[in-house]
N, C-alpha and C positions, 0 to 999 in steps of 0.2 A: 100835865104838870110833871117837872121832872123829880125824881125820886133818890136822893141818895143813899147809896150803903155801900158795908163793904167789900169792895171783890173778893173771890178765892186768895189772893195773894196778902191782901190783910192793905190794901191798898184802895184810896178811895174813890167811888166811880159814880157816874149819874147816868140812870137809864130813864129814859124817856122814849124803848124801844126800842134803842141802842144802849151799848154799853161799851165805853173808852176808860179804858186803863193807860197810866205813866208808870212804866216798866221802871227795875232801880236805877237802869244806864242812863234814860232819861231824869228820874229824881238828881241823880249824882252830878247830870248835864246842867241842871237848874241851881240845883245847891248851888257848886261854883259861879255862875254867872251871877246868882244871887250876891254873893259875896263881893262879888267885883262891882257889880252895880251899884251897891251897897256904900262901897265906898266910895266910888268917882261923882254919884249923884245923891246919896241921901246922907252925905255924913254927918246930919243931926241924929241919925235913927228915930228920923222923924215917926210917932204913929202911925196908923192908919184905920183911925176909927176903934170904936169897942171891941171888933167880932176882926181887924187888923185882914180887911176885903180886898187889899191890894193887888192880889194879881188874880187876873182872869188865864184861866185856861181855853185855847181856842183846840177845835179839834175838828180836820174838814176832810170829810171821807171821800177818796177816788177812786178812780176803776181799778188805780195801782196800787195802794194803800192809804193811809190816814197821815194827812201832816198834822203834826202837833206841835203846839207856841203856846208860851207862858206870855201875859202882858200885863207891865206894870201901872198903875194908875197914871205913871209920870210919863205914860208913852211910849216907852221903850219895851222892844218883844224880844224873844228868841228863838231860834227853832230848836225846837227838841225830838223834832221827826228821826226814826228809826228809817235810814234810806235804805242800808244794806239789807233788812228784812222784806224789801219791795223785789 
């Protein structure tokens, strides 16, 4: 079962053995695109639930580094992969 706490960076992370962090350049990548999403698809600021569980963090490890994607319940992702540190 996986385990959340928080990283060294004060940043939130889930190990199940592994452990993935979202750097600030990626929180800052997300924030914006949040925003923007925000507005061209949920301009109700519709909820999402008590605990507001809308987006999934995917994070898929390769031989070259980690891609990392934010995905909103309404379908739409983003990458927020760090390429240049590949």
């Amino acid at each position: 079962m996986a385990q959340f706490r928080k990283a060294e960076s004060g940043k939130t992370a889930i190990n199940n053995g592994l452990t993935f962090t979202v750097d600030e350049a990626q929180l800052a990548k997300l924030s914006q695109w949040l925003q923007e999403h925000d507005k061209k698809n949920h301009p109700n600021k519709q909820e999402w639930g008590a605990i507001r569980g809308r987006l999934k963090y995917l994070f898929t490890p390769t031989g070259i580094g980690t891609v990392v994607s934010a995905k909103c319940a309404c379908g739409e992702e983003v990458d927020l992969t760090d390429y240049d540190s590949w």
